[in-house]
N, C-alpha and C positions, 0 to 999 in steps of 0.2 A: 653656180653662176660663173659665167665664163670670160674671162679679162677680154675688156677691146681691142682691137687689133693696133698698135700704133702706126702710124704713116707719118711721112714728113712731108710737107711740098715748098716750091719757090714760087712766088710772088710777086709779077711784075704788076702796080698800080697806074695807070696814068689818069689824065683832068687835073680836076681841082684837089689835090691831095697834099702839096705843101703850103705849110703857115696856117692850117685850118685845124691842127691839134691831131693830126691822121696816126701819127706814132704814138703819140699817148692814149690815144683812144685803143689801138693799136694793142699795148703795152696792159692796159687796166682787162682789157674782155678779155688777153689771152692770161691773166693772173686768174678773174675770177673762173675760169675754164678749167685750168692746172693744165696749160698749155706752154709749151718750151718754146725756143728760138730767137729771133732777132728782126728787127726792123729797121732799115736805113734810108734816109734823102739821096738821090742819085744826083747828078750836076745837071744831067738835061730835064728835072723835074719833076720825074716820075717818084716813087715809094718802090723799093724793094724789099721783099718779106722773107721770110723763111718762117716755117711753123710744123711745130711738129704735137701730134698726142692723137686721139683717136678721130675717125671722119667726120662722125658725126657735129665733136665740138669743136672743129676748124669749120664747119659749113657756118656754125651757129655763130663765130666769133666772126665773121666775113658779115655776114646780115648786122650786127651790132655794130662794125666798122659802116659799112654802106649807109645805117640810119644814125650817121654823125654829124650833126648838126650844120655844118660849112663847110662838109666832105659830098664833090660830088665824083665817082667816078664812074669815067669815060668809055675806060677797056683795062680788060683784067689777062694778063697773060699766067697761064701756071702748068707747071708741069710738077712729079712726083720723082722726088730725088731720095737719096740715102737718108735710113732715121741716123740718127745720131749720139749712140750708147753714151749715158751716164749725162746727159745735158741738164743743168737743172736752170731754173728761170727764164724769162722773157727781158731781150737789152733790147734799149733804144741805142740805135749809132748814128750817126753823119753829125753836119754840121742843124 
């Protein structure tokens, strides 16, 4: 059986995405995934993401962030950046 490919990508959220739990939601789907990275509050409102582990389980943590309770979002910007060797866990940052 043959290891998944890892990928990494950045994550622009905008809408309804602060003060509605979107990082900790955020934070819980990419633990139970075994999903790496980080998620921040931006000042002008948006979520900024980073994540990294295989494609399938960032497609599948993005659909359990979108079915969040008081998360609606609007427009998803993402592109694919550098994985990140040796990163372990998922941090919430901003304020």
């Amino acid at each position: 059986m043959s290891e998944k490919r890892k990928i990494r990508k950045h994550f622009v959220f905008e809408g309804r995405v602060q003060g509605v739990g979107f990082r900790w939601t955020a934070k819980f789907a990419a633990e139970g995934l075994g999903l790496t990275g980080w998620v921040s509050n931006k000042s002008d409102g948006s979520v900024e993401m980073e994540i990294q582990g295989d494609e399938s389980s960032i497609a599948r943590m993005l659909m359990e962030i979108q079915n969040g309770r008081f998360i609606h979002i609007e427009n998803i910007e993402s592109q694919t950046v550098p994985v990140e060797e040796g990163e372990r866990g998922f941090y919430v940052h901003g304020y």
